[in-house]
N, C-alpha and C positions, 0 to 999 in steps of 0.2 A: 051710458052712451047709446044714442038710436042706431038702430040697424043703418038707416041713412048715413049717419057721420062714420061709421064703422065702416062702412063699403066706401066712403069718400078717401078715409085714411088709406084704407088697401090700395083704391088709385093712386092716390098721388106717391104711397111706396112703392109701387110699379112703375111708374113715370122715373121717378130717380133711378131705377133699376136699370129702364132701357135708354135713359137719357142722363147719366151722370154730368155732372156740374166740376167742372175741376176749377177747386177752390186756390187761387193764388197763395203760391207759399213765401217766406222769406227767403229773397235774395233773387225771385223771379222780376223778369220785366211787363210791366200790362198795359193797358194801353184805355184810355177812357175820357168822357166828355167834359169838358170843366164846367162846373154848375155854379161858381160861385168866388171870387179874389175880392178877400178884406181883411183887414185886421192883421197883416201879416201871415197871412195862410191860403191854399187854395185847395179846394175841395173839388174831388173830380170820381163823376158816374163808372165806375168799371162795370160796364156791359149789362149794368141791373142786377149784380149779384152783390155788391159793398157799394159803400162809398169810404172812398177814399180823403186822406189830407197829408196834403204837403206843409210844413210850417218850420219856422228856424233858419237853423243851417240848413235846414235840406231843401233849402229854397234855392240856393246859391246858384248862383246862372251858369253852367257848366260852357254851355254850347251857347250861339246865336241867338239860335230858333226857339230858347226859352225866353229872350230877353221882351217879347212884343204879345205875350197870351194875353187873351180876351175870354171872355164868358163866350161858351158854345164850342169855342177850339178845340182838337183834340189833343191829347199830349202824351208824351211815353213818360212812365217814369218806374223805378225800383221800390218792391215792398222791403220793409224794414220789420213790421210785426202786424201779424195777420188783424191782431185786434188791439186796438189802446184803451185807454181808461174810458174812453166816452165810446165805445163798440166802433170805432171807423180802424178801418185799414188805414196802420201808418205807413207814407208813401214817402220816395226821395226825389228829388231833381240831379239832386247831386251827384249821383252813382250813376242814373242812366245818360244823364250829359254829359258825362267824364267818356261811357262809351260810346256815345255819339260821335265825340269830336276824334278816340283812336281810330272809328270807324272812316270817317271821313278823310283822317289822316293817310289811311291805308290805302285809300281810292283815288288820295291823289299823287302815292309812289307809284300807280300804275296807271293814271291816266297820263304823268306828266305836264298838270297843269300848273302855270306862273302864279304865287300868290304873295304877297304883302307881308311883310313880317316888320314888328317896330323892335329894335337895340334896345334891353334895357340895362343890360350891363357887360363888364368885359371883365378879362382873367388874359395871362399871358400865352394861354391857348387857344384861345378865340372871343368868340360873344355870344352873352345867354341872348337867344330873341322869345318872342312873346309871339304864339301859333296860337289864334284863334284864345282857348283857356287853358293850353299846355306851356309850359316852358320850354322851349327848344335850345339847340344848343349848336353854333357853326363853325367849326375849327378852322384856325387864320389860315391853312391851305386851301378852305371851302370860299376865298374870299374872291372874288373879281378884281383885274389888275386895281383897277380903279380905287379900291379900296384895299388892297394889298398893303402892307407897311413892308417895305424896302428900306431896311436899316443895316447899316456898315457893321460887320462884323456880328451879325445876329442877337446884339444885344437885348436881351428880354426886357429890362424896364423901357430901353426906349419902343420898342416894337408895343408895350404896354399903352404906353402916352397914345402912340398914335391911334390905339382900338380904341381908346376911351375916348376920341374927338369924333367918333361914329354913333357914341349913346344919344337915345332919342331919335335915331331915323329909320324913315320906314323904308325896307329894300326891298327886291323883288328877289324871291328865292323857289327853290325848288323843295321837296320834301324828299329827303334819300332813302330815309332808315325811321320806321315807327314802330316801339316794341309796349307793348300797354304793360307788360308783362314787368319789365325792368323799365318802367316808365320814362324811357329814352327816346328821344327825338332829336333827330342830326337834319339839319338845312343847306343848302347851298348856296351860295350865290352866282359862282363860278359857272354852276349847270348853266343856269342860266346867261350867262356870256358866252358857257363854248356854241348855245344853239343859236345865239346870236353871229357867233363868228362862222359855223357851218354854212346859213346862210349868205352870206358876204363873200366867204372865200369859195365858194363857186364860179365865182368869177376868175380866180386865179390859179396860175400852176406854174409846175416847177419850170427854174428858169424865169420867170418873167422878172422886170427889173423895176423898183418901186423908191417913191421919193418921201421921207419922212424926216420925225426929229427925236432926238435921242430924248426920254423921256424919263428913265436912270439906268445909271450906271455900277455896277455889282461887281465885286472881284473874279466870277465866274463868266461876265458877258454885260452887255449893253441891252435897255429894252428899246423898242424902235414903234413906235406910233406912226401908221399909215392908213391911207383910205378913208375908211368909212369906222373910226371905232378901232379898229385894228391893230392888233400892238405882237410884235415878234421880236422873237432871240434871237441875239448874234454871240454868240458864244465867243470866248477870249481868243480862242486859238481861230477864228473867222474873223476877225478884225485886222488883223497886218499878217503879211508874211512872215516879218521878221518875229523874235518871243519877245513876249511884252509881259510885265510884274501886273500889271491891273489897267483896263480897259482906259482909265483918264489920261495914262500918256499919248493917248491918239485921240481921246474924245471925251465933250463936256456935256451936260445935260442942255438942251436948248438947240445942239449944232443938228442942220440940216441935212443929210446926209443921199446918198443912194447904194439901193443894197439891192443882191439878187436874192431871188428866194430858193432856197437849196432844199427844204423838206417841208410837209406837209402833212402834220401828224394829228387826224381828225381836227380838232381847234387850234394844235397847237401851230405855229409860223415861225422857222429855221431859218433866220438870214445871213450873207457874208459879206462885206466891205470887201477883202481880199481877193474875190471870185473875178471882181470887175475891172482888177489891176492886173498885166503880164506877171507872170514869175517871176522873181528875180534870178532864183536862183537856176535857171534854166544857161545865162549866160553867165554862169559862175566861174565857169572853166576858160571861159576868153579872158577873163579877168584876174585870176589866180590860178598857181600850178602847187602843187606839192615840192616841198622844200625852199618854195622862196620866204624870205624875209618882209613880214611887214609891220605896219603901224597899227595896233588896235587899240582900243578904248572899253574900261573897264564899265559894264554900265549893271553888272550883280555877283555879288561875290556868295558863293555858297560855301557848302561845309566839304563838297567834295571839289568845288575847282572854281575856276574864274569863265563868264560871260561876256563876253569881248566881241566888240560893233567892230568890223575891219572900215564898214562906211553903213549908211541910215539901213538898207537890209539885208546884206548879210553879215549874219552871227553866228559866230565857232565857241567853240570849249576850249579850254587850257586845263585841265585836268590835274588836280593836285599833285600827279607824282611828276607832272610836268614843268613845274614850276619853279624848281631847285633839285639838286642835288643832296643837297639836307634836307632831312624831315621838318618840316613845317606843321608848328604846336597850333598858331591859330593864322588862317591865310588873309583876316583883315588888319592884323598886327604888319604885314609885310608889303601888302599892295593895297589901294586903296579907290576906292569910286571914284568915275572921271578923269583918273588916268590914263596917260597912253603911254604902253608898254609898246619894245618890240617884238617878235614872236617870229620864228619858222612855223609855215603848214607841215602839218603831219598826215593827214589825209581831207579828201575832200570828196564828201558823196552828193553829190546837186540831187539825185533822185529822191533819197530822203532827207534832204535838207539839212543835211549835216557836215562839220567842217571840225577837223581836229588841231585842234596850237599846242604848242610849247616853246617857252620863253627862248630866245636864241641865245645858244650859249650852252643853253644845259642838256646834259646825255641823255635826261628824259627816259621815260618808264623802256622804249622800247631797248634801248643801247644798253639799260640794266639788264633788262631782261635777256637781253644777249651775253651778254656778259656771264649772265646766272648761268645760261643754256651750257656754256665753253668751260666753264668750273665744273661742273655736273659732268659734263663728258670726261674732261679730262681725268674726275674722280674714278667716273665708270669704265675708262682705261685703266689706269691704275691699277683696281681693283679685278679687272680682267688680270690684268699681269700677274699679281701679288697670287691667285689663282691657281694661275697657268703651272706657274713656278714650282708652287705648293705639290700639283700634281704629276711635277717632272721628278721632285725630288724623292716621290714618293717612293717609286719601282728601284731605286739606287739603295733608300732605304730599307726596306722590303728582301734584296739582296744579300748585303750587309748583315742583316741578323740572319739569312739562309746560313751563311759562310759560317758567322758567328755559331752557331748550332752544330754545322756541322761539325766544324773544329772541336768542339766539346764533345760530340760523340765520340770522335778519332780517340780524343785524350781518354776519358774514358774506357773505349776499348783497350787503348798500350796499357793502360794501368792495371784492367781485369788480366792482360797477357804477359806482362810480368810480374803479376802477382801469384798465378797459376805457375807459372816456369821456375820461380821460386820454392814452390809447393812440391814442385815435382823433386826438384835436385834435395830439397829435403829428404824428402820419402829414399832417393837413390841411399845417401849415406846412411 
């Protein structure tokens, strides 16, 4: 070797010295020019130190912004082995797309932006959707009423049918929750309708009184469609003054209605039918007094007493120990729905809307209970007495064996003194 190529080599080991090269490893991400797509592969410049290829599976379009590369692009992608059979850095699409799109994911639980999601299938939990190249997944509470399945009695296969008549559309959702980690992604669609209702109900507030149509009806409340999109709760016990078994004895889906609005819980809408009617029970007391006798109507028999309409709103209790004198094995054996019965008031509270019966005739829990109260005393009389007695007798007895003792001692003594005087006249003779 010449002195010249010997001092060249010193350079350029000096150059690496003060300027190291850091060579991509496997599993790092790089970044470089694409110089070349055919054949199924794409070969891409990193930075003049390799060239790279992508080919296969690890073509696979993770993200978007792989699906439109052209010669000159640049592209990210993951090394897989520093060198292959033919010296190129084997490169992925696969792996760096996959972290594109959690990336992208992540950006859009905090910027809160509206994006697109197509249904492609459903479970009685919810529905898988399709984010971009991830699977996501929206649970039937993350749903908008719209799409909500409102099924009688919470039945899962039918709540089932109704999610599977949603496969293949595309909705508009929010992203809640993205973990790369445990490759979970949760969507909403709901988000997206309460920002929708935020908007809208700025318009409104408590108290104001609105006209809608029942849109369904649930054993826990009525849903109510108003305004602009708008849909609110009237909860069972906000529907009639009077107790109602489930919301269709007052109201069908379709009916017109007006309801005031009683709360306003960020998106959500509390309405009441009830609110806009007088009390009834306010003039309860011009209308019934305690112990009168009247006509009621059996309209639910429970396990602990009977439900009785006196007229359309107000409703009392009969209370199972109220309703005979004998024990009663089962109380639909004895009285029966749609009857009218006659009854005494037992009490009457209009404040908390409450009204106590019992059938006329019978002694009824309170007159037992009285009864119980007057046995019990008169036991604990008794019992005082039987006492009393005990401890009068006691001091007589007590007495009684003084006497008793001392008598014995007397005897005793005469005995020890004539047995001694005995002794004596002995000894004399």
């Amino acid at each position: 070797m010449s002195e010249a190529d010997k001092g060249l080599k010193q350079n350029f080991k000096t150059l690496l010295q003060n300027y190291p090269i850091n060579f991509p490893k496997a599993g790092d991400t790089v970044k470089g020019q694409i110089l070349a797509i055919d054949k199924g592969e794409i070969k891409i410049d990193i930075n003049g130190i390799a060239i790279g290829v992508v080919r296969g599976p690890e073509l696979f379009i993770e993200s978007r912004e792989y699906g439109s590369l052209k010669v000159g692009d640049e592209a990210e992608a993951t090394v897989l082995e520093e060198e292959n059979e033919n010296g190129e850095m084997e490169l992925s699409f696969r792996a760096a797309g996959q972290r594109h799109v959690w990336d992208n994911l992540e950006k859009l639980i905090k910027s809160g932006i509206t994006i697109k999601s197509r249904v492609i299938s459903a479970n009685k939990g919810g529905l898988m959707m399709q984010v971009d190249a991830v699977a996501g997944f929206m649970p039937v509470s993350q749903l908008s009423p719209e799409h909500y399945p409102r099924v009688a009695g919470g039945d899962k296969d039918r709540i089932l049918e109704k999610l599977k008549e949603i496969i293949g559309k595309e909705l508009e959702v929010k992203v809640i929750d993205a973990n790369e980690r445990d490759e979970k992604l949760i969507v909403s669609e709901k988000a997206v309708w309460e920002d929708a209702q935020k908007a809208v109900l700025e318009s409104y507030k408590i108290g104001d009184i609105v006209d809608g149509e029942v849109s369904a009806l649930t054993p826990f409340g009525a849903f109510i469609k108003f305004g602009e999109g708008l849909e609110g709760l009237i909860h069972i016990s906000e529907i009639a003054w009077q107790r109602i078994s489930h919301p269709r004895e007052i109201l069908k889906v379709g009916d017109n209605i007006k309801a005031q609005i009683i709360q306003l819980d960020r998106s959500k809408i509390y309405l009441s039918i009830k609110r806009l009617v007088e009390d009834p029970w306010k003039s309860a007391k011009a209308k019934y007094k305690v112990n009168d006798k009247v006509k009621g109507k059996v309209v639910k028999i429970e396990p602990y007493g009977l439900m009785i309409a006196l007229d359309n709103e107000i409703h009392g209790l009969a209370h199972i120990s109220e309703l005979s004198d004998e024990p009663i094995d089962d109380i639909a054996n004895k009285f029966k729905m749609g009857e009218e019965y006659e009854f005494e008031i037992l009490s009457l509270e209009p404040s908390e809307h409450r009204l106590g019966l019992k059938i006329a005739g019978v002694k009824g829990k309170i007159v037992k209970e009285e009864k119980k109260e007057k046995e019990n005393a008169k036991e604990a009389v008794e019992e005082k007495a039987e006492v009393k007695e005990a401890e009068d007798k006691k001091p007589e007895e007590d007495l009684a064996k003084k006497k008793e003792k001392k008598a014995k001692k007397e005897k005793v003594e005469i005995v020890a003194e004539v047995e001694t005087a005995t002794e004596e006249k002995t000894e004399e003779k």
